[in-house]
N, C-alpha and C positions, 0 to 999 in steps of 0.2 A: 189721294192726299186729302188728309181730313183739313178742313175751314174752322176759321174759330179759336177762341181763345183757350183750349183745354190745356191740361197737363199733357205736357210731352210723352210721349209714348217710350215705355220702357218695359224690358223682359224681365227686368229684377220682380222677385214675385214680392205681394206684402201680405200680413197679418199672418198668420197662426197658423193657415196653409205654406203661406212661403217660409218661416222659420224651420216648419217641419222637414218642408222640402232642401232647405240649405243644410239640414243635419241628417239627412238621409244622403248627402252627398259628401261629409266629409267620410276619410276611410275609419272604418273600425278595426281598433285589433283584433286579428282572428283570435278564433278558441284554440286553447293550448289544453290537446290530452295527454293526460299524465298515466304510466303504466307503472305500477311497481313489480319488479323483478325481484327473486329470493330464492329459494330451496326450501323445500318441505320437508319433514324430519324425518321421511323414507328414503328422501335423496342422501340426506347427510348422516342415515346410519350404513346404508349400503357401501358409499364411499369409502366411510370409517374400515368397515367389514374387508373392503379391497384391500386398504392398505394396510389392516393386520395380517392379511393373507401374504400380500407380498413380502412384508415384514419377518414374517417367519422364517418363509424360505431364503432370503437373501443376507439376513444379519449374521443365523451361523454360518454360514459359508465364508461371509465376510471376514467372521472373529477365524474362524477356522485357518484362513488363508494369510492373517494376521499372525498365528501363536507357530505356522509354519517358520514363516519370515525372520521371527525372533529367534525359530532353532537354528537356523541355516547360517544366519549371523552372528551368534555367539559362538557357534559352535566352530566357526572357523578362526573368530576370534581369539578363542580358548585354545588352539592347536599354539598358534603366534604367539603368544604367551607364555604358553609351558616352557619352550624353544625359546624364547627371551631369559625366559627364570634360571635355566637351565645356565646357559651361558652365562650372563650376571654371575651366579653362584658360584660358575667354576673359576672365573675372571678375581673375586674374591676369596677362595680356598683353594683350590685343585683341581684336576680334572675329576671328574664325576666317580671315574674307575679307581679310583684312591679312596675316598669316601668310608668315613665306617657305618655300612649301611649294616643295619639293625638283622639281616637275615642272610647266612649268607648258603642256603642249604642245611640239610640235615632235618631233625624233626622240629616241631615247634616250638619244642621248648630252648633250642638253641638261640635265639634272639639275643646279640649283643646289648639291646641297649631297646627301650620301647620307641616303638616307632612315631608316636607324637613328639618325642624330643628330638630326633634326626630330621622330622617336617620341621620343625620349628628351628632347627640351625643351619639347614641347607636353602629352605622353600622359603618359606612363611616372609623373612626379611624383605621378600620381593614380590611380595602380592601383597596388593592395597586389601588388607584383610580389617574389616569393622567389628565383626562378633563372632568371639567362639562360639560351637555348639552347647547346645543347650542340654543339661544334666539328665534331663526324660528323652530316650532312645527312640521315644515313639513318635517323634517328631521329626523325626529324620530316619522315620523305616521303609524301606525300597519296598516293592512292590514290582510285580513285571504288569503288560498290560491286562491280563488273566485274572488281576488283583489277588494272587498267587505272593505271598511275602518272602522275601530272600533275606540270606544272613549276610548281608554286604555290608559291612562296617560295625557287626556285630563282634567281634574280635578284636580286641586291644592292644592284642601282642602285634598284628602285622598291618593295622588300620590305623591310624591317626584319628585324633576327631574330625569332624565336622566344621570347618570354618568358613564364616559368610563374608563375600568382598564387597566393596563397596557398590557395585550396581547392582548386589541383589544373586546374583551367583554363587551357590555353594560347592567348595570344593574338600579333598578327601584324598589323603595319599594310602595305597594299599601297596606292600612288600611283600615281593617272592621273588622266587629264579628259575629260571631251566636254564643257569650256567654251572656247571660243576666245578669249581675248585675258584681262583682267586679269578676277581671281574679285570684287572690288567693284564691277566695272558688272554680272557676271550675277547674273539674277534665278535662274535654274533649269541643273543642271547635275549632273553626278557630279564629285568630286576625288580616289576610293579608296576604300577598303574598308579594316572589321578581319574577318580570319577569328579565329572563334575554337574552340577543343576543348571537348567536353563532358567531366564526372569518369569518366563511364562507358566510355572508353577503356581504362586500367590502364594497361598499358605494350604496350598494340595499340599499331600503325602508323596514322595519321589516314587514316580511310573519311569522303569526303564524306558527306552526306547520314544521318550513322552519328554521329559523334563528331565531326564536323566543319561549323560552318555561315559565314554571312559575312553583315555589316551593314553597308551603302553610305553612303558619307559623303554626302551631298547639299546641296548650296547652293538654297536655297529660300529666295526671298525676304531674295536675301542673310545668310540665318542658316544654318549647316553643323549637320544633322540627321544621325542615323545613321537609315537606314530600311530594311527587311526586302526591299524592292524593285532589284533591282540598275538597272534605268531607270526613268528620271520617270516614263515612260508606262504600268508598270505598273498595275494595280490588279487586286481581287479580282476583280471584274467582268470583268474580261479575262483572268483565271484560270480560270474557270468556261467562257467561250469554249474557253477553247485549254487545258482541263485534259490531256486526253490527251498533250499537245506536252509537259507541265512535269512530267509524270508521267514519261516516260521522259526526258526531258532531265535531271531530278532523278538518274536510276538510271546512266546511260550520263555519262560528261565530253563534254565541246563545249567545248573551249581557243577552238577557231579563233573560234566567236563571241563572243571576251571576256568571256563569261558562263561558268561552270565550275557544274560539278552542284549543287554546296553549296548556289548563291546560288535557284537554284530548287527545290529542298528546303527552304530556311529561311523560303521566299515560302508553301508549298504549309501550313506549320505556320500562320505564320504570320497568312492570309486564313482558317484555321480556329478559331479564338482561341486560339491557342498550343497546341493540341492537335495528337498525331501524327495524321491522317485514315486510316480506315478502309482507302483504297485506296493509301496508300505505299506506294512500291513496292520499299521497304528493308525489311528484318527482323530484328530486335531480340532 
């Protein structure tokens, strides 16, 4: 115990030492290090590079798998249709077998009457139809997939024009027969065909089998059917026989056997339930 009258004893430090010491005791804020993160423009062209790679391969597949879908749906569409028009028209005129259809056998030059004016008083009434064809032929020239061109609505006496319906679909009535004598005593028979275009053309040139099919007019039973079959005798069954034969006859035209690629393309969808099959031999 110190004696005496000193200043009380205390730990507080003072002068210049102790201030220093009292700031060496408060906390500092730590250091804060900062990284910057980015890509280098080896990283971000390689990237690029990937995804034009992948790009490639997956967009046509994509569009491909797309312009399928748009045939498969029109095109069953267009059966309902016909079959709709068909009735309407006989609901207002007749049964179809009364009809003064413009050909009724014989040679070509027997046509009663042109067959764009018989579309146009029986069909036409009953499809939302926007634009005739267009006066240059080469705007509406078939083509099989071979890029082989065909006379398919080349003929005026048993082909109608060219008329475009409202969603972009062109349709096309064509007349013949393999009935001989008046269409009211046959029971079974062809009388024509409609081809028609799918949307997924644009402003392409009509590819059979592609953007272009056809549905046979048929007298059955005295009632006029559109059917996917271009003769009576086809059926799926006889498809499956002689698939190889309808598979390239679909890809290649065949004029000479009155039968043209379309009508066996439209057969080949259609004995698969309106789907495009696996082995068509068209590419989309």
């Amino acid at each position: 115990m110190r004696g005496g009258g000193g200043a009380p004893e205390s730990n507080t430090p003072c002068g210049f030492s102790g201030l220093f010491q009292k700031r060496h005791l408060i906390p500092q804020p730590a250091r804060i290090f900062y990284k910057q993160f980015g890509f280098t423009l080896a990283e971000v062209l390689t990237t690029l590079g990937i995804i034009g790679i992948i790009s490639s391969l997956t967009i046509p597949n994509l569009m491909g798998a797309y312009r399928k879908r748009v045939v498969e749906t029109e095109l069953k569409k267009s059966y309902s249709e016909f079959a709709n028009v068909i009735q309407r028209a006989e609901a207002d005129n007749e049964a179809a077998i009364y009809w003064e259809w413009p050909y009724k056998g014989g040679t070509q030059e027997s046509f009663a009457k042109p067959t764009e004016e018989f579309f146009h008083r029986y069909f036409a009434p009953y499809m939302n139809i926007t634009l005739e064809a267009r006066t240059d032929h080469d705007y509406y020239k078939v083509y099989d997939s071979a890029g082989i061109a065909t006379t398919i609505g080349t003929d005026t006496r048993n082909s109608s024009k060219w008329h475009e319906l409202a969603d972009g679909r062109a349709v096309l009535l064509n007349v013949y027969t393999t009935i001989s004598g008046d269409l009211n005593n046959a029971n079974k028979g062809t009388v024509g065909r409609f081809m028609v275009s799918t949307t997924n053309r644009g402003h392409q040139k009509f590819i059979a089998g592609k953007n272009l099919f056809s549905f046979t007019l048929q007298v059955k039973e005295r009632n006029l059917v559109p059917t996917a079959n271009a003769w009576p005798t086809w059926s799926c069954s006889v498809l499956d026989k002689r698939r190889d034969e309808f598979i390239k006859l679909c890809k290649s035209y065949s004029g000479a056997s009155g039968v043209s690629s379309q009508e066996y393309c439209t057969f080949l969808i259609y004995c698969n339930n309106w789907k495009i099959p696996d082995d068509y031999p068209i590419k989309f």
